[in-house]
C-alpha positions as MATLAB code, in Angstrom:
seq = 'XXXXXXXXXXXXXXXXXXXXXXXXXXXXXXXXXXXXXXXXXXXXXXXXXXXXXXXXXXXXXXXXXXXXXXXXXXXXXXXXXXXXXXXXXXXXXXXXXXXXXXXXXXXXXXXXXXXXXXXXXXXXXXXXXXXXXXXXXXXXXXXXXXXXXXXXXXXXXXXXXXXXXXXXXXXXXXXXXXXXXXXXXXXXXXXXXXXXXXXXXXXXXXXXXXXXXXXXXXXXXXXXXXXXXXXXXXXXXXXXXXXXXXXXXXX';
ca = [
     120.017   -6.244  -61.421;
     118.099   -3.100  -60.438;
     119.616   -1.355  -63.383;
     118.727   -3.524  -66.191;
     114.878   -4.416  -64.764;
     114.161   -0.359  -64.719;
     115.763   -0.171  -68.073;
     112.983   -2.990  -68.821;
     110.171   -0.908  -67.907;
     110.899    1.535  -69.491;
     111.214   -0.054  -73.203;
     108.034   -1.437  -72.349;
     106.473    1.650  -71.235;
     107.488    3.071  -74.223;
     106.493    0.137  -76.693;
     103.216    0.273  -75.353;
     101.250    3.582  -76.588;
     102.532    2.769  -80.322;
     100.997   -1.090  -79.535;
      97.936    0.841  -78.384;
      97.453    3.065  -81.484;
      98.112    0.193  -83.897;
      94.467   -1.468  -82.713;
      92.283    2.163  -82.489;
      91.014    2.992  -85.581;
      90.711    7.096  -86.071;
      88.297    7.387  -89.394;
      89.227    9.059  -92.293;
      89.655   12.291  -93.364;
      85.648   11.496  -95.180;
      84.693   10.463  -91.764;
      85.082   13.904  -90.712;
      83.869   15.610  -92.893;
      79.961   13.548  -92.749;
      80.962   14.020  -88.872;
      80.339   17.870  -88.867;
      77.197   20.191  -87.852;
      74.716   20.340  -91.049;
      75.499   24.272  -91.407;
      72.934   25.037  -93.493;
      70.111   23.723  -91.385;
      67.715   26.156  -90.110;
      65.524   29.311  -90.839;
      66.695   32.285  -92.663;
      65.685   35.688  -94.057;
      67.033   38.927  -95.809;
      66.937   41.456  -98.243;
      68.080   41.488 -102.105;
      68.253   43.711 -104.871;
      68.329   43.707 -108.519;
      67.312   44.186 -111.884;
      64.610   42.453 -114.079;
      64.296   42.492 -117.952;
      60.324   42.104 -118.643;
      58.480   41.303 -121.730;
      54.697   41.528 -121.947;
      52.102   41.334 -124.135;
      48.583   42.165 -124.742;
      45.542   40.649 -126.148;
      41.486   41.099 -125.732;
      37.961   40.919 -127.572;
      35.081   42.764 -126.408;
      31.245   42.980 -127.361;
      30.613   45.035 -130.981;
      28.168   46.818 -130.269;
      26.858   47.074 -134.168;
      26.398   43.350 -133.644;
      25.218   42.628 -130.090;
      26.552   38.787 -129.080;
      29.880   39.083 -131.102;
      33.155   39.711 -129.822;
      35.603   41.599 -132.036;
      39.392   41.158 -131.023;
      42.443   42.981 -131.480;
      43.091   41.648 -134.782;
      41.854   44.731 -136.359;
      44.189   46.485 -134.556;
      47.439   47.850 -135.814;
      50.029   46.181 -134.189;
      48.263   43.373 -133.544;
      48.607   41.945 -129.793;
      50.826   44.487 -128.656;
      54.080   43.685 -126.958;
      56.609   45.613 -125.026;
      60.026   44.979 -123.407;
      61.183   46.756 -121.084;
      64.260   46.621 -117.685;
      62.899   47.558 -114.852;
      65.096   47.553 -110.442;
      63.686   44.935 -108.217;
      63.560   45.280 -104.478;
      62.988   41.525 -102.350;
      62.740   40.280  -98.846;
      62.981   36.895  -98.766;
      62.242   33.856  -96.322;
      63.182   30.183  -96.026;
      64.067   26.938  -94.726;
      66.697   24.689  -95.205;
      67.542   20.925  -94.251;
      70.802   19.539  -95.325;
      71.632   15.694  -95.388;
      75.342   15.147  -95.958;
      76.321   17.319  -98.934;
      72.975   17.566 -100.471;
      70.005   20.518  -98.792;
      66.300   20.478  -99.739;
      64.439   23.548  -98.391;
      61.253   25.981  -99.242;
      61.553   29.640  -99.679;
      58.622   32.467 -100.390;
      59.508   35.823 -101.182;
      57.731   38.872 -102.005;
      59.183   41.470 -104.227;
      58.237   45.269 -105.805;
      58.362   45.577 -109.348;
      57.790   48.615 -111.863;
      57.843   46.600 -115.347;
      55.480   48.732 -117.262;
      55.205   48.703 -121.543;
      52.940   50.893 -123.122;
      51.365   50.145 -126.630;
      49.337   52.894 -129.107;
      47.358   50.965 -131.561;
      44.920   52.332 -133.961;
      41.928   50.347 -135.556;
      38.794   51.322 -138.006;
      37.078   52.733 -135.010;
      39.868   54.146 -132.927;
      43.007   55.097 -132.105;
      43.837   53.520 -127.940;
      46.672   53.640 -125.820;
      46.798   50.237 -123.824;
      49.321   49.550 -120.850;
      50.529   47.063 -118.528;
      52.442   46.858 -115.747;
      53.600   44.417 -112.950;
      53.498   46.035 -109.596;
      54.167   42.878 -106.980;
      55.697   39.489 -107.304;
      55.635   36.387 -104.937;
      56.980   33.194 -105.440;
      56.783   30.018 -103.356;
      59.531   27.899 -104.210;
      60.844   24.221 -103.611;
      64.534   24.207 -103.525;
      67.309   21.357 -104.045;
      70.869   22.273 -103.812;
      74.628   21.067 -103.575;
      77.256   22.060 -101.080;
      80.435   22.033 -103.077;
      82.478   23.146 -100.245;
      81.534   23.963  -96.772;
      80.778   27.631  -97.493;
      79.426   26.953 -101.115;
      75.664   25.991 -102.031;
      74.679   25.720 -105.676;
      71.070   24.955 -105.956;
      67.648   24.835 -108.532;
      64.489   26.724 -107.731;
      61.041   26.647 -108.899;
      57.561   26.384 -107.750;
      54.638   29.119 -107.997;
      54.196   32.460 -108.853;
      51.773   35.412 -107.997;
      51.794   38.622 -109.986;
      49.591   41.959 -109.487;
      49.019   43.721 -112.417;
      47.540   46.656 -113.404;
      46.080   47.654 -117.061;
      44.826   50.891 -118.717;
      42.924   51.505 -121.891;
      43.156   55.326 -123.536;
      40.971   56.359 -126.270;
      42.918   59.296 -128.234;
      40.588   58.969 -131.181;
      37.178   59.203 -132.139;
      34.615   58.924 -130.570;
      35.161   59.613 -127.202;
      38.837   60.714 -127.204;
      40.155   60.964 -123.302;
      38.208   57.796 -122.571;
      40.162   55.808 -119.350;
      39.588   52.722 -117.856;
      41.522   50.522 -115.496;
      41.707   47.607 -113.445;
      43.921   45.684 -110.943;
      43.929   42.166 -111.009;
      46.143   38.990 -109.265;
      47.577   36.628 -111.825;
      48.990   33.637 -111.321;
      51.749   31.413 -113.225;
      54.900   29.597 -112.370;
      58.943   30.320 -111.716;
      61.992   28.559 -111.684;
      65.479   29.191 -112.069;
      69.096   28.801 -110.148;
      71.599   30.219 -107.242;
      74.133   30.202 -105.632;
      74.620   30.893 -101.705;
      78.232   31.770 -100.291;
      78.374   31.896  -96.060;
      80.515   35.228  -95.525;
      80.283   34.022  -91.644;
      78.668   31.671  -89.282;
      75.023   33.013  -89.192;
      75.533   35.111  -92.597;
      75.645   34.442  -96.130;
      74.997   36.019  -99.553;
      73.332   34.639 -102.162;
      73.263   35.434 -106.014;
      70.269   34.148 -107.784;
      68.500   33.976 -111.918;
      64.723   33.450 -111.975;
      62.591   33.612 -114.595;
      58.902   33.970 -114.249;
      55.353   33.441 -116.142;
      51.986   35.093 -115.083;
      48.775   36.409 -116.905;
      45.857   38.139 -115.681;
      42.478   39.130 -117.370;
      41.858   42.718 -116.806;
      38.112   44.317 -117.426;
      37.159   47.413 -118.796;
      33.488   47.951 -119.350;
      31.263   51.106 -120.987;
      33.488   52.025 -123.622;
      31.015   53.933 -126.541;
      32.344   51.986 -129.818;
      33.071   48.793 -127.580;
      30.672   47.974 -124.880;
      32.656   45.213 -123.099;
      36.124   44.935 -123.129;
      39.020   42.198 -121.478;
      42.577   42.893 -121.546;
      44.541   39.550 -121.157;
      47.940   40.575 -120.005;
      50.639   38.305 -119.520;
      54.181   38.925 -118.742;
      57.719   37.290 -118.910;
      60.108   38.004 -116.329;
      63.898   37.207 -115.959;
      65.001   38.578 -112.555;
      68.784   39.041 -111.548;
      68.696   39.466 -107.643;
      71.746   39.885 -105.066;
      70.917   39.630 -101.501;
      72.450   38.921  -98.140;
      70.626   36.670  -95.354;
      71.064   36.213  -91.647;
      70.131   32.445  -90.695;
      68.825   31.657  -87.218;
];
C-alpha cells in the first residue's frame, strides 16, 4: 500500500511542471527582440577622414568706371563665369545624438570639417587679363538624421539639414593697367547638405560609420579700388560631394 501511494506521488510530481508550463506563456522570439536595451541611444563623437570632389564657380559685376552707376559683369570675360573642379582630403570631428524607438533612430549631428578645395581661373577681357580664385577652407553642417537598424549592429540612415562654408577669393591683375594688382576677402556662406550612411558597432561603446554628403554654399566676396574697375563682387559658390570614414565612441 506504501509502495503504490509513493509511486503516486511521484507521477504526479512529475506531471505537474509540464501542467505548469502548458498555462505560462514565454513571448516570442519578436518579443525579445522589442525587449532589448535601445543600443543606439545616447551621445557620441569621433573623428573621420576622407576625400571630397568640389566644383565651383565664379561670377561678379562691378562699377565701370567710364560710366559711373553701371555695373559691367563678367560677360565680357573670356571664359565666361569661370568654373573649376577640383578633389581635394577632408579631415572631420563630428558630434551627435541619437534616440532609437524599436528598429527605427531619429537623432541630430553637427560637425565641423577642414577643407582645401581651391580652383583657379585666368580670364582675359577688353581691359584686362585677371587671375580669379576660390577656395573652401571650413565646413559645418547641422544635420537632422532618420535611420534604420537592419540588424542589431547595422544602422542605415538619411542626413540633411544646414550648411556653413568659409571661403576665401582672390582677384590678380596680370595685364594692363596695373598688372600685380591683388585683392582678397574672406567671407561665411551659407547653403544646405544632405546625403546618406551607414553606421556598423565594432563593440559596445564603438562603432564606425561610412557616410556620402553632398553640399551647396555661396558667398559674395568684395574687392574694392581696382584702377579699370572701381567696385568689384565675386559671387562664389561651390558644390561639394564628400566621401568620409570615421570611427565614434558613444557615451
Amino acid at each position: 500500500m506504501i509502495s503504490k501511494g509513493f509511486a503516486l506521488g511521484v507521477m504526479l510530481l512529475m506531471a505537474a511542471p509540464s501542467a505548469y508550463a502548458a498555462d505560462v506563456y514565454v513571448g516570442s522570439a519578436k518579443d525579445a527582440v522589442y525587449a532589448a536595451p535601445a543600443v543606439w541611444t545616447g551621445f557620441y563623437a569621433g573623428v573621420s577622414l576622407g576625400a571630397s570632389l568640389n566644383h565651383s564657380r565664379m561670377t561678379g559685376e562691378g562699377i565701370d568706371p567710364n560710366n559711373p552707376g553701371q555695373f559691367t559683369s563678367l560677360e565680357g570675360y573670356s571664359p565666361t563665369n569661370p568654373t573649376g573642379t577640383n578633389t581635394s582630403a577632408v579631415g572631420s570631428l563630428e558630434t551627435g545624438y541619437n534616440w532609437q524607438s524599436r528598429d527605427y533612430v531619429f537623432g541630430i549631428a553637427a560637425d565641423i570639417s577642414r577643407l582645401n578645395s581651391k580652383s583657379t581661373s585666368a580670364t582675359t577681357s577688353p581691359l584686362t587679363a585677371d587671375t580669379m580664385s576660390i577656395q573652401g577652407d571650413y565646413l559645418s553642417t547641422i544635420r537632422a538624421r532618420l535611420g534604420y537598424a537592419v540588424t542589431g549592429s547595422t544602422l542605415l540612415y538619411g542626413t540633411g539639414g544646414l550648411a556653413i562654408v568659409r571661403f576665401s577669393g582672390g582677384y590678380l591683375d596680370v595685364g594692363t593697367p596695373d598688372p600685380g594688382n591683388k585683392l582678397s576677402d574672406t567671407q561665411w556662406g551659407i547653403g544646405w547638405t544632405a546625403g546618406a550612411g551607414i553606421d556598423y558597432r565594432l563593440a559596445q561603446n564603438w562603432f564606425l560609420r561610412g557616410e556620402y554628403l553632398h553640399v551647396s554654399a555661396s558667398a559674395n566676396l568684395s574687392t574694392n579700388n581696382i584702377p579699370e574697375v572701381e567696385a568689384y563682387t565675386q559671387v562664389s559658390s561651390l558644390q561639394q560631394d564628400l566621401f568620409k570614414l570615421g570611427i565614434f565612441y558613444q557615451f
